[in-house]
C-alpha positions as CSV (number, residue, x, y, z in Angstrom):
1,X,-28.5,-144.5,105.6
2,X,-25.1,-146.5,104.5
3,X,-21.6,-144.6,103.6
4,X,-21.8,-144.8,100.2
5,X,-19.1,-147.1,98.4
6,X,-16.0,-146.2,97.7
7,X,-14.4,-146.0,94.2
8,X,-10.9,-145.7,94.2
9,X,-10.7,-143.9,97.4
10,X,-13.8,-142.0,96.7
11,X,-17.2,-142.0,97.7
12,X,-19.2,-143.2,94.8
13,X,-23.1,-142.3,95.0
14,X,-25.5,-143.8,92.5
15,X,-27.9,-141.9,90.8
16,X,-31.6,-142.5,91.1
17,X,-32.6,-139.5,88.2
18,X,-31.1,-137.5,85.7
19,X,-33.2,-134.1,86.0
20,X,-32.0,-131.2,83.7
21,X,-28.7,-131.1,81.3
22,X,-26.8,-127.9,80.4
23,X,-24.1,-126.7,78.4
24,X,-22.2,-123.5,78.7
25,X,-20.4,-121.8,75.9
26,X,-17.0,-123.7,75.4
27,X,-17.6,-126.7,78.2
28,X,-18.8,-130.2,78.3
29,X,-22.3,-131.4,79.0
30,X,-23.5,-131.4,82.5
31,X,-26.5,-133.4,84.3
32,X,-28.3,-131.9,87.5
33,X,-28.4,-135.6,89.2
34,X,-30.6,-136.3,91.8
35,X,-28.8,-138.9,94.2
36,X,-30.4,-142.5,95.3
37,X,-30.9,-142.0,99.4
38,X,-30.6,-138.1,99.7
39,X,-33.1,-135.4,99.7
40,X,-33.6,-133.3,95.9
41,X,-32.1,-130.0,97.4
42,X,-28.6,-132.0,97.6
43,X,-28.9,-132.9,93.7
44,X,-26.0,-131.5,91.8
45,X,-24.7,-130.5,88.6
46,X,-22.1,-133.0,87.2
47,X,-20.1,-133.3,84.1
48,X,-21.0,-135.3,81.5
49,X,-17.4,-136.7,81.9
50,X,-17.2,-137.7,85.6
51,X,-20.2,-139.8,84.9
52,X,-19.1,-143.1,84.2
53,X,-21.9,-145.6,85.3
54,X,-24.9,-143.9,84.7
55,X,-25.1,-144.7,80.7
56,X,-28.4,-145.9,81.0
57,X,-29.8,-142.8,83.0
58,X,-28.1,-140.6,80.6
59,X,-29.8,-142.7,77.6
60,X,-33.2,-142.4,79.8
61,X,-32.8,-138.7,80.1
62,X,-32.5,-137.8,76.8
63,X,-35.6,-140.4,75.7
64,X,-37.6,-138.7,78.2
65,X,-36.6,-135.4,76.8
66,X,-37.0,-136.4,73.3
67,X,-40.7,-137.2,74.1
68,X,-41.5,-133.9,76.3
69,X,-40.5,-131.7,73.3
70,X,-42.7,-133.7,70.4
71,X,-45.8,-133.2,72.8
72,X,-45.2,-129.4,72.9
């Protein structure tokens, strides 16, 4: 597997799924992100801020959502 890039000094990682969101009482929305090119146990929770190129899976998250709860 490749290093992933780096971003400002930082290793940037690109996500492959969005899998659950939260938000806690008084803080920002977070995504449980499941990482392109690493296993599911090392997805993580992330906040909605520190996301800043995953638009599109965020927007795919919450369509896929959307249509989970009208089947119910």
């Amino acid at each position: 597997m490749a290093p992933p890039d780096l971003v400002h000094n930082e290793p940037e990682f690109e996500v492959e799924a969005m899998l659950k969101s939260r938000q806690l009482r008084g803080q920002e929305q977070e995504y449980l992100i499941k990482w392109k090119g690493h296993h599911p146990i090392e997805a993580s929770w992330v906040n909605e801020s520190n996301i800043k190129y995953a638009q599109a899976a965020i927007e795919e998250f919450h369509t896929r959502s959307a249509k989970k709860r009208r089947r119910t």
